[in-house]
ZASE-228152 format. One record per residue: x, y, z of N, C-alpha, C in turn; residue in one letter; residue number from 1. Coordinates in steps of 0.05 Angstrom, whole numbers, plus 5000, padded with zeros to 4 digits. Each point is the difference from the previous one (the first is absolute). Example, Ala and Ser with C-alpha at 12.3 -4.5 7.8 and 13.67 -1.06 7.14 Angstrom:
2
   npx   npy   npz  capx  capy  capz   cpx   cpy   cpz  residuo  num
  5264  4886  5156  4982  5024  5000  5018  5024  5000        a    1
  4993  5021  4986  5016  5024  5001  4985  5022  5014        s    2
//
This chain:
285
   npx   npy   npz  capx  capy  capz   cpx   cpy   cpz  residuo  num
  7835  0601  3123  4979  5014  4985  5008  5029  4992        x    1
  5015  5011  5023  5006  5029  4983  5019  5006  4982        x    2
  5015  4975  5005  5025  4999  4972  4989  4996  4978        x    3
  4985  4977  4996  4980  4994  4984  4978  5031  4981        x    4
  4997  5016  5018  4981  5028  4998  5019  5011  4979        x    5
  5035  5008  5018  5014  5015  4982  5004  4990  4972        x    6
  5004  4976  5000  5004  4986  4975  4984  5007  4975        x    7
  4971  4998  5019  4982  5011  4974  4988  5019  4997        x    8
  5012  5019  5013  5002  5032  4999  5027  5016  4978        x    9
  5016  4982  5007  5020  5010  4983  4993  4980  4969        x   10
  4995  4991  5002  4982  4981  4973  4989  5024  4990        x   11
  4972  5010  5011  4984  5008  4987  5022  5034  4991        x   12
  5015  5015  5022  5020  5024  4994  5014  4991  4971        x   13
  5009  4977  5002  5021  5002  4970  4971  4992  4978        x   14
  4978  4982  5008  4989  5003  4974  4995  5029  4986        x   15
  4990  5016  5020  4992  5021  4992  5018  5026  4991        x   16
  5028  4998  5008  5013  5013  4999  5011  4982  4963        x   17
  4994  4986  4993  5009  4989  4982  4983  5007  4980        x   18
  4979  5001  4994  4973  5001  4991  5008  5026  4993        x   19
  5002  5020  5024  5008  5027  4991  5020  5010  4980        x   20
  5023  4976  5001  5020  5013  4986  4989  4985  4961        x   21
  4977  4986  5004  5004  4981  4978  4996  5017  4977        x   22
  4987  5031  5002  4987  5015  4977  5025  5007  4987        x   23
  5032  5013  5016  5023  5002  4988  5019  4981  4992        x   24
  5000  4979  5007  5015  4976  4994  5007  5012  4971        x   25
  5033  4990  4991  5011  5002  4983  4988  4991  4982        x   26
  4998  4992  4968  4993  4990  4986  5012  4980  4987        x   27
  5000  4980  4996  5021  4989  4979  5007  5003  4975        x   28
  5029  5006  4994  4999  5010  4967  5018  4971  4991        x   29
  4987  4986  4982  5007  4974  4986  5029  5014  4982        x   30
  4990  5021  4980  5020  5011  4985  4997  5028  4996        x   31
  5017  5014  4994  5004  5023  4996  4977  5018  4985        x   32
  5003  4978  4989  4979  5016  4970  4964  5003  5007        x   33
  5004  4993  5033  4964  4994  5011  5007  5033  5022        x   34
  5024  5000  5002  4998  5024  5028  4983  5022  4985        x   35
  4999  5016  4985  4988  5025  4998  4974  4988  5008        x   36
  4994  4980  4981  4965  4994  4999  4985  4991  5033        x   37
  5027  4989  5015  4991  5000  5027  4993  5026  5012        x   38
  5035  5012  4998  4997  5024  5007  4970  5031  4997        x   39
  5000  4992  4974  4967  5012  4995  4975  4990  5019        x   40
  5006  4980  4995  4975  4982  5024  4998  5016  5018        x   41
  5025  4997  5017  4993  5008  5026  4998  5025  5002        x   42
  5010  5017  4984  4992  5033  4994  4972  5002  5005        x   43
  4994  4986  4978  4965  5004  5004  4979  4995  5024        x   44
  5022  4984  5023  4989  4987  5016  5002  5017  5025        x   45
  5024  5019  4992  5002  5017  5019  5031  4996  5017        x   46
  5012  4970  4993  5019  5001  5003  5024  5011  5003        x   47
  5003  5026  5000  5023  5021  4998  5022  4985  5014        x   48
  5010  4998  5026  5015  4987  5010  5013  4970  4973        x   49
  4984  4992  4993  5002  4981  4987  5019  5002  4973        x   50
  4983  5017  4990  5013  4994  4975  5033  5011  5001        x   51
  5000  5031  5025  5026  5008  5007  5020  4972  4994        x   52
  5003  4985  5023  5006  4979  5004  4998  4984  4971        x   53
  4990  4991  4983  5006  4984  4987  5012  5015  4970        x   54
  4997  5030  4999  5024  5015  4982  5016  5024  5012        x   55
  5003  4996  5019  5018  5012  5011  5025  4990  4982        x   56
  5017  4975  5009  5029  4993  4987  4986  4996  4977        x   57
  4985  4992  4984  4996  4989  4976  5007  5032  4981        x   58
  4987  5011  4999  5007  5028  4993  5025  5015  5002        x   59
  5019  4989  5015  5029  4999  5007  5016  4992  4983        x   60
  4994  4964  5001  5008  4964  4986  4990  5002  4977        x   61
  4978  5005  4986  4992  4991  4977  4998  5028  4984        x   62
  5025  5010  4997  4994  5028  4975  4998  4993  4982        x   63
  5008  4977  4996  4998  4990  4965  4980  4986  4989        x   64
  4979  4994  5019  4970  4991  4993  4990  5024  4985        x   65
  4981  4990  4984  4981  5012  4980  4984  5012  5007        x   66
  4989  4996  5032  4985  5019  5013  4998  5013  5021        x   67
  5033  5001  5002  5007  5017  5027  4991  5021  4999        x   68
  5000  5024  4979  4988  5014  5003  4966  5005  5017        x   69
  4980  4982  4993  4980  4994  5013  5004  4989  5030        x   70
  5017  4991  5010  5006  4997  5022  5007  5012  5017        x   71
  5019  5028  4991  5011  5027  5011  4973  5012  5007        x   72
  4984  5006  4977  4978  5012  5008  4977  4992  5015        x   73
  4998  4968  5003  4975  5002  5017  5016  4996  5038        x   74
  5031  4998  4992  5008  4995  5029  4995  5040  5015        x   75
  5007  5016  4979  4997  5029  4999  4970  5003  5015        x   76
  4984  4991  4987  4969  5004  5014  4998  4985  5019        x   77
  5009  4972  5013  4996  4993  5017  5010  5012  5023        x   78
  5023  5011  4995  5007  5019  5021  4989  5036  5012        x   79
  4988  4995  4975  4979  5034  4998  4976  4991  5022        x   80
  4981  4968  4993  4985  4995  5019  5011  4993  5031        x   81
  5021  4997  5003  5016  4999  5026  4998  5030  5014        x   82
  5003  5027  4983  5010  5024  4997  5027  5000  5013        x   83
  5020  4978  4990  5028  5004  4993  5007  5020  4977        x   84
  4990  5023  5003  5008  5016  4979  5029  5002  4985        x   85
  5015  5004  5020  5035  4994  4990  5007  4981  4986        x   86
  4996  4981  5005  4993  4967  4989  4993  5001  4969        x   87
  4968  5012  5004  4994  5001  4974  5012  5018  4984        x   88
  5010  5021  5006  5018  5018  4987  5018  4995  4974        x   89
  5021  4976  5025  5013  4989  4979  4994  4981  4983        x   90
  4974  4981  5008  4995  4990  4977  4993  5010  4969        x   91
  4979  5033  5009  4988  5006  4976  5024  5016  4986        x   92
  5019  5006  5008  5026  5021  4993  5015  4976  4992        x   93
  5006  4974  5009  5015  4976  4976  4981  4994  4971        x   94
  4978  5003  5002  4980  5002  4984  5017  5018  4970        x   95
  4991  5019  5016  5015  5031  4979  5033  4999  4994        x   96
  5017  4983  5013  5022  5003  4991  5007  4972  4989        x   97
  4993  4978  5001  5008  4976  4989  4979  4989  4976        x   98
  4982  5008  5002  4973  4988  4986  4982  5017  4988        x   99
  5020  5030  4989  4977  5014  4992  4981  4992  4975        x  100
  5010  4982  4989  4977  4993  4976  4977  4970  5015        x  101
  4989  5003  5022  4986  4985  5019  4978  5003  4985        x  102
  4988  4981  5007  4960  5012  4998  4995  5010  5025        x  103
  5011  4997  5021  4990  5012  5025  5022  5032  5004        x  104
  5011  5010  4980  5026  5019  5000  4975  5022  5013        x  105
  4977  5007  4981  4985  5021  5009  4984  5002  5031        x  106
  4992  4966  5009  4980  4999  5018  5023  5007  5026        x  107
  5026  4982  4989  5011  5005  5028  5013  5032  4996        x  108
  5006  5022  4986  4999  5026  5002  4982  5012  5010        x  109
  4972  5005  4999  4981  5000  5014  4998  4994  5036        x  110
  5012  4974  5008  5004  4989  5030  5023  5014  5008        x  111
  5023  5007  4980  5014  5011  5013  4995  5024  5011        x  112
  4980  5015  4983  5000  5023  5019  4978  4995  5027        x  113
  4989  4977  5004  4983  4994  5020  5019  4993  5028        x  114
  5019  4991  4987  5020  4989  5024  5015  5030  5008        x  115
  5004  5015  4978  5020  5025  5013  4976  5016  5023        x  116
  4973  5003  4989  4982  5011  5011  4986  4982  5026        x  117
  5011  4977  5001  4999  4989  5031  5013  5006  5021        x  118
  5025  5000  4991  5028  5015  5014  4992  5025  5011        x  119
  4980  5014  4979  4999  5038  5012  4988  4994  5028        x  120
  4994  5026  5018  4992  5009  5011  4978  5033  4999        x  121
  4992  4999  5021  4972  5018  4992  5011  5028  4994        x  122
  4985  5022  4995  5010  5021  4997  5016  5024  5021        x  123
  4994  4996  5023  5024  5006  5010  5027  4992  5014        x  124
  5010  4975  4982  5024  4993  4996  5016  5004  4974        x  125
  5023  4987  5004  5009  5009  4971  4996  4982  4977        x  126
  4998  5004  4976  4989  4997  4982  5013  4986  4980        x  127
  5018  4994  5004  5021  4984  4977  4991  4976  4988        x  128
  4982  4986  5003  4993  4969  4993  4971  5006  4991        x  129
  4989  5032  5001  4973  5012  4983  5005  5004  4979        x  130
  5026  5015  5002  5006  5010  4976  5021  4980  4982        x  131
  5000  4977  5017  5016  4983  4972  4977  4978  4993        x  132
  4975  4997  5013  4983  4992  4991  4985  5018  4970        x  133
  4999  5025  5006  4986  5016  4982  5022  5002  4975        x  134
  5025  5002  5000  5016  4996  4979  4996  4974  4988        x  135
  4992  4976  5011  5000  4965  4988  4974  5011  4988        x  136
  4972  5013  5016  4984  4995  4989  4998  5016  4973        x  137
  5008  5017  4991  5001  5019  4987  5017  4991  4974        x  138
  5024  4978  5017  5004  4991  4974  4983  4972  4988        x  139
  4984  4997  5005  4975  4979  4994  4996  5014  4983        x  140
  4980  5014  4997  4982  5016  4988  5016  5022  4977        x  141
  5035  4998  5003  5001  5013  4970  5016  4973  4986        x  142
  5006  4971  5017  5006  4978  4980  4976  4984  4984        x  143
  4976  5002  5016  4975  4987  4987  4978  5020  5000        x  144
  5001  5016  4992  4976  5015  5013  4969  4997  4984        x  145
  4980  5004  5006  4974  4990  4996  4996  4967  5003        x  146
  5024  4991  5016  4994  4975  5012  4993  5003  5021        x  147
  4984  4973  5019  4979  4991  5021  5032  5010  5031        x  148
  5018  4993  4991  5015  5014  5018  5005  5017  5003        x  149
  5005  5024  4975  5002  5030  5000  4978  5009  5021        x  150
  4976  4987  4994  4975  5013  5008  5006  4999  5026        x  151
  5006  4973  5015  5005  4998  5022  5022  5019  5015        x  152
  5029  5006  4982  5016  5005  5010  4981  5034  5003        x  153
  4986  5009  4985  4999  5026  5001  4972  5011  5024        x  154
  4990  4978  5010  4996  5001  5022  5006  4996  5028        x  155
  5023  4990  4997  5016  5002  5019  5022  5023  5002        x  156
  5009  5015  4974  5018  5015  4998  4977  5027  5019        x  157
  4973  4999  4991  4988  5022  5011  4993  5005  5033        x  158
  5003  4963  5013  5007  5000  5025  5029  5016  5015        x  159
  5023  4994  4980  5027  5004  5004  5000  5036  5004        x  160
  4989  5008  4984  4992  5024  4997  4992  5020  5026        x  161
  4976  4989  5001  4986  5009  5030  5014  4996  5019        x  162
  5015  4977  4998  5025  5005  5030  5022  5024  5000        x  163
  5008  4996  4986  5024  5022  4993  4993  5026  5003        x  164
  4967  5003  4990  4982  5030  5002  4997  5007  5029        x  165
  4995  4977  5010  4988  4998  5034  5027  5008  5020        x  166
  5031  4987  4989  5011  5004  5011  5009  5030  5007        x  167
  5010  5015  4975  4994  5035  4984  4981  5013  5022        x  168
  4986  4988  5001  4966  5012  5014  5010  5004  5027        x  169
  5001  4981  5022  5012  5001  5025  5025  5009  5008        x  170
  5015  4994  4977  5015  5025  5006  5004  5026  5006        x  171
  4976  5005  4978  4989  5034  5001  4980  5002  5025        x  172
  4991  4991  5008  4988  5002  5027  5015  5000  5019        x  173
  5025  4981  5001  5017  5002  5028  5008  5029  5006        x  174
  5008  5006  4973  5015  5032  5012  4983  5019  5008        x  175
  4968  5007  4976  4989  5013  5006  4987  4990  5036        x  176
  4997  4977  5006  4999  5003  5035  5015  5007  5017        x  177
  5027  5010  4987  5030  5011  5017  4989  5022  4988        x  178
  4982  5018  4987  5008  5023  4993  5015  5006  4981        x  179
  5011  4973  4989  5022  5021  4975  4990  4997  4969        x  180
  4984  5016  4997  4982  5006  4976  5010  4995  4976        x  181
  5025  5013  5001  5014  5007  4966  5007  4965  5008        x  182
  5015  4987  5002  5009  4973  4995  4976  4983  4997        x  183
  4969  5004  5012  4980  4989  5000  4986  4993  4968        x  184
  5005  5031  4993  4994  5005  4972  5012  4985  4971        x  185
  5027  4988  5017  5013  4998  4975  4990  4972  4990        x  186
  4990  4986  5027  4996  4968  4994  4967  4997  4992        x  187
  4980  5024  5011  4983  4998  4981  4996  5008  4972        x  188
  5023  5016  4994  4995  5006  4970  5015  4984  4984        x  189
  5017  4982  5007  5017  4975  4993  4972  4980  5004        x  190
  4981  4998  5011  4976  4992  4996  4977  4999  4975        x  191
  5003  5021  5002  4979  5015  4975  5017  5006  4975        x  192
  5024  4992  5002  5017  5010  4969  5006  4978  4998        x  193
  4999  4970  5014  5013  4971  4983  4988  4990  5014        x  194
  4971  4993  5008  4974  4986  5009  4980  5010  4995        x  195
  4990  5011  4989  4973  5016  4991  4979  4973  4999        x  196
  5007  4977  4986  4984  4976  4988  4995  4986  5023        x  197
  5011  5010  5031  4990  4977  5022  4976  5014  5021        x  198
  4995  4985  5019  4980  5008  5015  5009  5022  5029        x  199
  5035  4993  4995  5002  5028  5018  5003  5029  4985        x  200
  4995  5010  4981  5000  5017  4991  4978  5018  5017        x  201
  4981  4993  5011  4977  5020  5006  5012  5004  5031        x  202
  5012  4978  5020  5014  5002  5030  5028  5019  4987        x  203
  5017  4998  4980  5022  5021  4995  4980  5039  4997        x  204
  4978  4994  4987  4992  5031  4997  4995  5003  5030        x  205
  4988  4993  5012  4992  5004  5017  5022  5019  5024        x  206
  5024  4976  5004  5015  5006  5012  5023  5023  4990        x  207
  4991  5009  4968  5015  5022  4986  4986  5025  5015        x  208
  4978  4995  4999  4982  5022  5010  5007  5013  5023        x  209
  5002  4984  5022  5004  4999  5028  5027  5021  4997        x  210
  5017  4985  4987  5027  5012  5007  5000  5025  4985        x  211
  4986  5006  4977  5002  5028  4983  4985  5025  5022        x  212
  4978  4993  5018  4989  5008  5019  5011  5019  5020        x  213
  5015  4969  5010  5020  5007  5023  5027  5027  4995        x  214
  5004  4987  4971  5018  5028  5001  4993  5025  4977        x  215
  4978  5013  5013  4975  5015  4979  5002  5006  4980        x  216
  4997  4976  4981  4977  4994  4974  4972  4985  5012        x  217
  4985  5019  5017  4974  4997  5011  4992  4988  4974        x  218
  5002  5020  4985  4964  5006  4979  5007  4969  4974        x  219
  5027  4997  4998  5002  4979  4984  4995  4977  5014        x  220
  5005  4996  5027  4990  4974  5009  4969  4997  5002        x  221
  4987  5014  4997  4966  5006  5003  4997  4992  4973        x  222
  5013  5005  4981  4997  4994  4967  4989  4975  4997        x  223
  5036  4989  5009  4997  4971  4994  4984  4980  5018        x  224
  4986  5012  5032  4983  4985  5019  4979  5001  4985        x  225
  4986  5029  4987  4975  5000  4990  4997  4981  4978        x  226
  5013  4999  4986  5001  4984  4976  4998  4972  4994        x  227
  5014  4988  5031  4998  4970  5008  4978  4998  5015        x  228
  4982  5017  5010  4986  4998  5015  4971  4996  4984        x  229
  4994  5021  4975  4992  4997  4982  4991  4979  4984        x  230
  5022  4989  4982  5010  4989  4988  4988  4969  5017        x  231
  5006  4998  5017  4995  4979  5011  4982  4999  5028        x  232
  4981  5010  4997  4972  5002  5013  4995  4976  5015        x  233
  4994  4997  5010  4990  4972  5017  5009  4976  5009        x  234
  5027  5007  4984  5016  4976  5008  5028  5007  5014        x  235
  5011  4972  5008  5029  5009  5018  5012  5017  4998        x  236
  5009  5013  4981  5022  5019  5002  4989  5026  4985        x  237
  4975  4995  4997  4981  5034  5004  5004  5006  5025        x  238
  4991  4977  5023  4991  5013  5023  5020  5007  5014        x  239
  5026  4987  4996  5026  5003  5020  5009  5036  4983        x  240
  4995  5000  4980  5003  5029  4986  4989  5020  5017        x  241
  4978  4991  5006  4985  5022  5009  5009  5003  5027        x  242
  5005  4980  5010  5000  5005  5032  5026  5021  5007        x  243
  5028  4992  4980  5022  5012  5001  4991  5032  4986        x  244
  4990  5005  4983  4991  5027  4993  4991  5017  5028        x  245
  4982  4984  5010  4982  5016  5017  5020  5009  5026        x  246
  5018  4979  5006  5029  5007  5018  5009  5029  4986        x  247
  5012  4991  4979  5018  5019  4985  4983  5028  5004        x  248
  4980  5009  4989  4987  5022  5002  4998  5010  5025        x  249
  5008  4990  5015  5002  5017  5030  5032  5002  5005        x  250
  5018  4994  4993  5028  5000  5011  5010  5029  4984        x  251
  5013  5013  4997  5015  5034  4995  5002  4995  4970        x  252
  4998  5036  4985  5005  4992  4976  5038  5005  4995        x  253
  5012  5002  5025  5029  5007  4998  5010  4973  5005        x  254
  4984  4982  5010  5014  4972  5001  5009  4997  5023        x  255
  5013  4978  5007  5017  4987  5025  5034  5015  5007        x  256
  4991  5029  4997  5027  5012  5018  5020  4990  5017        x  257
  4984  4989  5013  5011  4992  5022  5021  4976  5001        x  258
  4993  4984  4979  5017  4976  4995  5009  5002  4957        x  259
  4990  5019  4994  5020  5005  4971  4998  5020  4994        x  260
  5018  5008  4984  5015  5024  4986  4974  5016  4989        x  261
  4987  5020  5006  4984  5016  4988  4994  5006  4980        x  262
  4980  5001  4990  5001  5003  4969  4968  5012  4996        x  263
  5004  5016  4985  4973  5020  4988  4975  4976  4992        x  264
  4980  5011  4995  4978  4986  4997  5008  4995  4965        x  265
  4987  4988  4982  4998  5003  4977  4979  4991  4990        x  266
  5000  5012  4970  4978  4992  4987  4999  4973  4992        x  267
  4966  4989  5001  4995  4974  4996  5017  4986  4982        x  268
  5007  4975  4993  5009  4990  4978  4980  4973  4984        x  269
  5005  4997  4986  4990  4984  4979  5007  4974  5023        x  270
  4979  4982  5004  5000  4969  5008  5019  4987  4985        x  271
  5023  4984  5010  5015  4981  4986  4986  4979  4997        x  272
  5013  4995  4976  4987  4962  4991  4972  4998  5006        x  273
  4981  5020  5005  4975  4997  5008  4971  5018  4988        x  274
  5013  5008  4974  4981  5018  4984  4972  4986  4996        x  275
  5004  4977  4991  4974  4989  4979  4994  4975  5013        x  276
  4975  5002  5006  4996  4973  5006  4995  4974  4987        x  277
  5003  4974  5005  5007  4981  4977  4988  4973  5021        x  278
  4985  4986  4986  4997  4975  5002  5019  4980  5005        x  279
  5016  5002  4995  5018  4981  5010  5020  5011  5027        x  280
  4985  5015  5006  5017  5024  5025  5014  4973  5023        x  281
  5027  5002  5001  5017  4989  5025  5000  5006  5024        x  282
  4978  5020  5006  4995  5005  5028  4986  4974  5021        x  283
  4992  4988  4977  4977  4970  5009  4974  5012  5007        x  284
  4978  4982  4996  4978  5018  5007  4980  4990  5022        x  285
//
């Protein structure tokens, strides 16, 4: 009887273990000329693993089919839904070098910069696969531009953007938390002079302030606190304005002696990048 038990215990283990595998089961391709249309199937189906597998070598083997090109590219996306970014890489980059007159030449330029921008990492790492995403995307948008991809690419280029700003940004904060002001300075005004259009622009004034403060330009960092503070009344980065003003106005008007080079008070200056206020303001609201 208990041998009997195992028997139909392990019965019911492989049915179910079978059952499980039945959703990926290979497909059968009769002929050649059916694989894409399978291959699509199972795209749709969610198949990723799948279709890998059934153009993987075909896309290798069959360059001289009529629609290899369409096969490069949806094996390219199937591997984007994997987030085999590398993978897809080279699909959408065979795209651009063997097949530039594709119908899919533009869609997969577009993925390519999705795949370089999978590869990145956040803003305080390094940045090489942001910035070769923002170069693909950028070239979208001057090969087609006022197309449904431009549009796309140029919302993503404005993501690419804000990283690169963010990175600039923390930088200028690391030092100014070591105290070293002048180096602090340089990465927020490398902020505000080739990011103005992102949402760290108002965290770069901020942190300009701080450091113009520290080594006394009191009255100009009060400029630019009042002005953000102002300017942006009731919302986030009014109130963080204010709170840093209200610091600032109690600290020396000779500055942080103690940890930098002395320097006379001066007269206020004109707010960078922050005269006029504008509706479409990048501070976010």
């Amino acid at each position: 009887m208990a041998g009997s038990r195992k028997i139909a215990l392990a019965a019911v283990v492989l049915g179910v273990l079978l059952a499980g595998c039945g959703a990926s089961i290979m497909p059968q391709i009769h002929n050649e000329a059916d694989r894409i249309i399978v291959a699509r199937r199972m795209y749709d189906k969610g198949e990723y693993a799948v279709v890998v597998e059934l153009l993987n070598s075909y896309t290798t083997t069959g360059t001289g089919s009529a629609d290899i090109d369409q096969a490069v590219y949806l094996l390219g996306n199937a591997y984007m839904k994997q987030k085999e970014f590398a993978s897809a890489q080279a699909q959408f980059e065979r795209i651009a070098r063997d097949y530039p007159e594709s119908d899919s030449a533009t869609a997969a330029s577009y993925r390519l910069g999705e795949a370089f921008f999978g590869q990145s990492r956040g803003s305080d790492f390094d940045q090489e696969f942001t910035l070769k995403a923002l170069a693909q995307w950028r070239r979208v948008t001057q090969d087609v531009p006022g197309s449904a991809w431009a549009t796309l690419a140029d919302d993503n280029i404005a993501v690419c953007r804000t990283r690169l700003a963010r990175k600039l940004w923390r930088s200028g904060d690391l030092y100014v938390k070591q105290n070293l002001y002048e180096p602090g300075l340089v990465y927020y005004r490398s902020v505000i002079n080739e990011y103005s259009d992102t949402p760290v622009l108002g965290d770069a004034l901020i942190g300009l302030a701080v450091a113009d403060a520290r080594l006394g330009r009191k009255d100009t960092a009060l400029v630019v606190l009042r002005d953000l503070e102002k300017r942006f009344e009731g919302r986030e980065l009014g109130l963080r304005a204010a709170q840093v003003r209200a610091k600032v106005e109690r600290w020396p008007a000779a500055g942080d002696t103690k940890h930098a080079r002395h320097r006379s008070v001066e007269a206020a200056q004109p707010v960078p990048q922050a005269t006029t206020p504008s509706t479409t303001t990048p501070f976010g609201q």
